[in-house]
C-alpha positions in Angstrom: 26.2 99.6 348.7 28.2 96.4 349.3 30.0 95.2 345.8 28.9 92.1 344.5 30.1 91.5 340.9 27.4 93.1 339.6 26.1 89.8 339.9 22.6 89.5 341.3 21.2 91.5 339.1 21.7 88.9 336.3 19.8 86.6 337.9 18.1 87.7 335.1 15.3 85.6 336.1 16.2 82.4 336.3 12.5 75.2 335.7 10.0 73.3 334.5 6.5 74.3 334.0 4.0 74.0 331.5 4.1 76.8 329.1 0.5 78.2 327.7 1.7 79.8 324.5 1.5 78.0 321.0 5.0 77.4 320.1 6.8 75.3 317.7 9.5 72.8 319.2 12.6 74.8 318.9 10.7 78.0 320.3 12.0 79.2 323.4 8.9 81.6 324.6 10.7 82.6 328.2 14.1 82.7 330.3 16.2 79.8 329.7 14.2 78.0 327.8 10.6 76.7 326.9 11.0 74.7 330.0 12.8 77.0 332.0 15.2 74.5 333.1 17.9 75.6 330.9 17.5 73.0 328.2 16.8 73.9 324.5 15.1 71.2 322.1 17.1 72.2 318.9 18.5 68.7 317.4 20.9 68.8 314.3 23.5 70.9 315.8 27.5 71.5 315.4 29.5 69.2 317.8 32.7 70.8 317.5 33.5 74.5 316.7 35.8 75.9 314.3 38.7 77.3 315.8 37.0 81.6 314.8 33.7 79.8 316.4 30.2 79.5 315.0 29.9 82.2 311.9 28.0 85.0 313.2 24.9 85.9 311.1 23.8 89.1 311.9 24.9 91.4 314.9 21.5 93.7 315.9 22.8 96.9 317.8 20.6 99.6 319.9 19.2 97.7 322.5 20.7 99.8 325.1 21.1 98.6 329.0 20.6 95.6 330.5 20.7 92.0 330.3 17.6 90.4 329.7 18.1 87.2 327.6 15.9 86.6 323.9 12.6 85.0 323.8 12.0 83.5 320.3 8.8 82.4 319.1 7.6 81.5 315.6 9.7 83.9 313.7 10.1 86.7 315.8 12.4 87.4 318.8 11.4 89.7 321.9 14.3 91.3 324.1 14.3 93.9 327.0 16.4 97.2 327.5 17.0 100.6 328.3 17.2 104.1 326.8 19.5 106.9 328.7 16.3 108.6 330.1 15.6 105.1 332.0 13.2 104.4 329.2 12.3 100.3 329.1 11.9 99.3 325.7 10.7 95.8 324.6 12.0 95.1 321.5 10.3 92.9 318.7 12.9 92.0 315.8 12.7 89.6 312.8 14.8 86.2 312.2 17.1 88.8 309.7 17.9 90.8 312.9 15.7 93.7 312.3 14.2 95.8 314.6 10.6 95.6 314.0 8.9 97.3 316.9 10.1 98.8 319.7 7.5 98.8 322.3 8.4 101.4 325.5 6.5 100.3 328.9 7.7 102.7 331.1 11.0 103.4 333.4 13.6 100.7 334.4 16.3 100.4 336.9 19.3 102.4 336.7 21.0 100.4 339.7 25.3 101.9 339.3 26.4 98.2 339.2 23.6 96.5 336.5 21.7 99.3 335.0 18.5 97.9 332.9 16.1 95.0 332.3 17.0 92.1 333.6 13.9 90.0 333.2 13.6 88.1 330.4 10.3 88.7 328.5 7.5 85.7 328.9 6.1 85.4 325.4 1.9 83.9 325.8 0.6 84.3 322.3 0.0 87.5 321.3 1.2 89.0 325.0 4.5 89.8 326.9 5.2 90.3 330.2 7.8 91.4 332.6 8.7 93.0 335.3 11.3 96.0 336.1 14.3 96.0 338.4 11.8 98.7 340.0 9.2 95.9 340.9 6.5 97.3 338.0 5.0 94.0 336.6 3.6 95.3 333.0 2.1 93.1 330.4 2.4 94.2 326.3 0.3 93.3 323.4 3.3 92.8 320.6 1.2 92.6 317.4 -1.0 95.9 318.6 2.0 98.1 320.3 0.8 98.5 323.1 0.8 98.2 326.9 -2.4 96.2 328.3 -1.8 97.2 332.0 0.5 97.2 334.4 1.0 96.7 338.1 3.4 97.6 340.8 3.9 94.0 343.3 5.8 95.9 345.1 3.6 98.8 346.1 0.3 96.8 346.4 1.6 93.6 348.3 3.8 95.7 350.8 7.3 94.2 349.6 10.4 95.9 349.6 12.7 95.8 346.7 15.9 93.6 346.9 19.5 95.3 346.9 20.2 95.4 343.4 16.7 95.0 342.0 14.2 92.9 341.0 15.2 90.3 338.4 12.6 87.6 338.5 11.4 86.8 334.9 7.6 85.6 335.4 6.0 82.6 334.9 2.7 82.0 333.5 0.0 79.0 334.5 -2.9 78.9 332.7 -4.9 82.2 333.4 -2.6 83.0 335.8 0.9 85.2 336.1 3.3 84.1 339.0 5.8 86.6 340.8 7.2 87.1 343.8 7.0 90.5 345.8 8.0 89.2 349.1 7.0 90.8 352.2 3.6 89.0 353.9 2.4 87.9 350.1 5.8 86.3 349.4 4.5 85.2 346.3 1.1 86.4 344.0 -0.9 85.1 341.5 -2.4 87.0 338.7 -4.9 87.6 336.5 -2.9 87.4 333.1 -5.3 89.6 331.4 -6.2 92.3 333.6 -3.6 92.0 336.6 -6.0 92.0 339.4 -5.0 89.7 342.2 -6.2 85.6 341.9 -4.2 84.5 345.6 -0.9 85.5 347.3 1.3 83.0 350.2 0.8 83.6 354.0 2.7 82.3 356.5 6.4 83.4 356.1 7.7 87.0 355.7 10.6 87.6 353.6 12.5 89.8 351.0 12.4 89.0 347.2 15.4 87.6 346.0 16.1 87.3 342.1 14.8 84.0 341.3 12.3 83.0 339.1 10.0 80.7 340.3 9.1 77.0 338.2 6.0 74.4 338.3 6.9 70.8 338.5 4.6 67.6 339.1 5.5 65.4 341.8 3.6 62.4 342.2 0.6 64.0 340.7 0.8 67.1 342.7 1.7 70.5 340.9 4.2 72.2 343.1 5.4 75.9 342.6 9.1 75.8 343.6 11.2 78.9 344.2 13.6 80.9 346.7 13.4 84.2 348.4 16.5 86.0 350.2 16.6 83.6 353.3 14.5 79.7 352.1 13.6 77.8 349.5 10.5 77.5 349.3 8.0 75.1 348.1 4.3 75.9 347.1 0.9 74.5 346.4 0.6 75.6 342.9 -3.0 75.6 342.7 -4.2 78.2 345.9 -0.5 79.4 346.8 -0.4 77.3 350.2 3.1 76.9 351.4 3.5 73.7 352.2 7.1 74.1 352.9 10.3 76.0 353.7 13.9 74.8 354.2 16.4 77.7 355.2 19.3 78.7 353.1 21.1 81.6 353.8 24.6 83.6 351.1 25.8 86.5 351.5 24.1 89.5 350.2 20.8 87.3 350.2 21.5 86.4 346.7 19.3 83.7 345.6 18.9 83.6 341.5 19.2 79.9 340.8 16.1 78.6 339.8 15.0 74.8 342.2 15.6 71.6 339.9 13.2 68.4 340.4 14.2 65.4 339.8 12.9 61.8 340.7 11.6 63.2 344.0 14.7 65.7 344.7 14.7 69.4 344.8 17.9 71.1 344.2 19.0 74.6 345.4 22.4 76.6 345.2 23.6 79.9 345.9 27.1 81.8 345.4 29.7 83.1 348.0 30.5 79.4 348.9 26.8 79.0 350.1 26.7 76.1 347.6 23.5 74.1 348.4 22.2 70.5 348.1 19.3 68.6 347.5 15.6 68.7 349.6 13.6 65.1 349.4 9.8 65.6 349.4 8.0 63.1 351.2 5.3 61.4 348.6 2.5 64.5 348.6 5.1 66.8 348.4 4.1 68.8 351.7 7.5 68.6 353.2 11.3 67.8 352.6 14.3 66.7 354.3 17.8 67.3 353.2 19.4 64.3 351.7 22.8 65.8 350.7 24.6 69.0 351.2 27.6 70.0 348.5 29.5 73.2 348.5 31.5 72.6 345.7 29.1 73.9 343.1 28.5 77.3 345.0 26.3 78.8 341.8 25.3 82.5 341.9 23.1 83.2 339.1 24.4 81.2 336.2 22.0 78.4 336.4 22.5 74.8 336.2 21.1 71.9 334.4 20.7 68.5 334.7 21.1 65.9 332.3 20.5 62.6 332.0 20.9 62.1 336.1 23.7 64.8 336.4 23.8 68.9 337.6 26.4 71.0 335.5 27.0 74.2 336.5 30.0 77.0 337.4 30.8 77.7 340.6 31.0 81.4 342.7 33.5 81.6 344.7 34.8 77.9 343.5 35.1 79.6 339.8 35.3 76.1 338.2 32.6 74.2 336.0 31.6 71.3 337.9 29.5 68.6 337.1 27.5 66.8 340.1 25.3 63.2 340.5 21.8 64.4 341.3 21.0 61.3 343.2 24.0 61.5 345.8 25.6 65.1 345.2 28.9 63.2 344.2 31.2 65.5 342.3 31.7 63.5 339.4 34.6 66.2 337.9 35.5 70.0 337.8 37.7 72.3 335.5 39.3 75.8 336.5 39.5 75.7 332.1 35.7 77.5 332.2 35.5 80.2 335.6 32.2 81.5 336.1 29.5 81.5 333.0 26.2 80.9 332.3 25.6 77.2 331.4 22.8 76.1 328.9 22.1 72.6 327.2 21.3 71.4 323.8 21.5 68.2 321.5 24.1 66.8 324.4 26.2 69.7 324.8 26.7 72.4 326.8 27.0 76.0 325.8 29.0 77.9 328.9 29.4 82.0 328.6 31.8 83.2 330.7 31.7 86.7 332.8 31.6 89.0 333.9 35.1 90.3 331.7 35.6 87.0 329.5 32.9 86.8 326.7 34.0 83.4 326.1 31.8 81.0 325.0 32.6 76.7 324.9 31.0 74.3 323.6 31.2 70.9 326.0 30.3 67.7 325.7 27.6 67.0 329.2 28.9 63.5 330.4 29.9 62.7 333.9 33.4 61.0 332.7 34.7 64.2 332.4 35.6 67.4 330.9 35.6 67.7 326.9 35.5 71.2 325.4 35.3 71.0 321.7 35.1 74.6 320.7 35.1 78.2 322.1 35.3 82.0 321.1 35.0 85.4 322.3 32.5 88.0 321.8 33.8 91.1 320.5 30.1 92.5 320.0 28.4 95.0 322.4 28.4 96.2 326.0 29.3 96.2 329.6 29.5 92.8 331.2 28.6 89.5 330.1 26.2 88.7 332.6 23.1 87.0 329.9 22.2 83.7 329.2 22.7 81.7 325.9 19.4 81.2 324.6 19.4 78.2 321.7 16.5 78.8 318.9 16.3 76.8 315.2 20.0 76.2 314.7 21.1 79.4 316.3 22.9 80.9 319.4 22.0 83.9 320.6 23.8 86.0 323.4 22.8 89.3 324.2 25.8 91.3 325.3 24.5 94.9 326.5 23.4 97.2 323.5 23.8 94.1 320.6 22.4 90.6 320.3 24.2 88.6 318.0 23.1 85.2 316.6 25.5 82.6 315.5 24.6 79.9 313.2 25.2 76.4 314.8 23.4 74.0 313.1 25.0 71.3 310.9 25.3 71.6 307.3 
């Protein structure tokens, strides 16, 4: 097996969509965010850090493997891992940190270089679904305990299972659940209730990667963008047409880095110094041109997010945080002070975890004028590598870190 920083894996599911589950404003019912673009709606929150950091408020241990990120709705928090015996648990804890249920659904990954979940749970009222590293989409009912059904894309749409695993966390529309199996479906559609099959994507034929896929409206039409191991690819939302596909190729075929929209622009990355650039749609949306190419921000998994008319994000090969005009792809700044880390956004900061070995987390202010770091610590809780996102919930941080989850308090007093 060819080394890769353990990295893939994390894609960890990496948009924005329209979410169907009843959630209050600071809820974040699915990876990276109720969006999925990486931006959390919490206001009110610390600007600057005290030199220990945010307090910590409770540390929740025995999650075992894997690095699926927190979903938080209401007052309840739903995370993924794994037991020795390959085991997948979800786990359903309280606002206190308590383990409330612990919900099995059947065996996980157990990949040498990222053993465990890595899909980040999709919380739809009183459901949950996601899907192992071993391609078995399964779909929980979290106030009965129990599994509704479950499905294996891999087996029933002919796809074969990427390198280090599936890692795609999945997105639901409406009455429908979105994933991506690759082979000749590429991508399926469905039934979020009983998992039988609404419509899957002819035309192309290609290997999953670990990206998780995001709706976006572009001059009235709803376009499902994502990326397998070789294209990015852009969808009819609706029936699953593709309407279009612009080649990308990085080494390993890692592709975990959710598409951003923006004014008529699609944006797409990869790591290994693939960087990436940004796709213009012509006015329907059914096909794209590149407007600008950048290698600077060559991002693996981390995810990036824009704000305000500018991409933040780390860099792979380039291990720097780099902040990028979405309109023209000018680098507006970069910093070797942050390597490679997750990047998330809140209340007009970003929140950067560093991995794999770091476990630091800064707090930086997201302008284009240049780099401002105004707090950062280390996590000295949990596991393995520090491959999760930051999810930001009701004035608290929470990073998963292998078996623990701690949450930090971050609001102002």
């Amino acid at each position: 097996m060819k080394s890769l920083s353990g990295v893939i894996m994390l894609a960890l599911m990496l948009t924005p969509l329209v979410f169907a589950a009843v959630a209050s404003a600071a809820d974040s019912p699915q990876f990276r965010g109720p969006n999925r673009d990486g931006k959390y709606n919490d206001t009110g929150l610390l600007k600057t850090w005290p030199e220990a950091g945010p307090p910590v408020v409770w540390v929740a241990h025995g999650l075992g493997k894997g690095y699926s990120t927190v979903s938080v709705v209401d007052d309840r928090l739903y995370v993924a891992g794994m037991a020795d015996d390959l085991t997948g648990n979800l786990f359903v804890l309280n606002t206190d940190g308590a383990i409330e249920k612990t919900l099995p659904y059947g065996k996980d990954t157990d990949i040498v270089q990222a053993p465990g979940p890595r899909s980040t749970p999709t919380i739809d009222g009183e459901r949950a679904y996601l899907t192992s590293g071993t391609g078995v989409v399964h779909c929980l009912d979290v106030v009965a305990g129990k599994q509704l059904w479950e499905a294996n894309i891999l087996e029933r749409f002919g796809g074969k299972n990427a390198e280090w695993h599936l890692a795609e966390s999945l997105l639901v529309d409406g009455d429908r659940l979105i994933c991506t199996p690759g082979g000749a479906a590429l991508v399926a559609a469905l039934n979020k209730m009983t998992g039988e099959t609404i419509w899957t994507t002819g035309g192309l034929n290609d290997v999953a990667s670990y990206c998780s896929p995001a709706i976006v409206t572009h001059n009235g039409h709803r376009l499902l963008l994502t990326e397998t191991s070789k294209f990015v690819l852009g969808l009819d939302a609706d029936t699953g047409k593709l309407l279009w596909t612009y080649p990308h190729e990085t080494k390993y075929d890692i592709h975990a880095v959710t598409p951003i929209y923006d004014n008529g622009l699609v944006y797409f990355t990869g790591g290994y110094g693939s960087g990436g650039g940004a796709l213009e749609l012509s006015p329907d949306g059914s096909s794209v041109s590149l407007k600008w190419a950048d290698k600077t921000l060559d991002c693996q998994f981390h995810g990036v997010v824009l704000v305000d008319g500018y991409l933040y994000g780390c860099g792979h090969n380039n291990a720097s945080l780099i902040c990028l005009e979405m309109a023209t792809g000018k680098v507006m700044w970069t910093t070797k002070e942050i390597k490679t880390g997750a990047v998330v956004y809140a209340d007009g900061m970003l929140y950067v975890y560093e991995g794999p070995k770091e476990g630091v987390v800064s707090l930086v202010k997201a302008v284009p004028t240049g780099f401002e770091r105004t707090g950062m610590f280390k996590v000295t809780e949990g596991t393995d590598n520090h491959w999760s996102h930051p999810v930001i919930s009701n004035g608290r941080l929470y990073i998963r870190h292998g078996e623990a989850l701690i949450a930090y308090d971050v609001a102002q007093k």
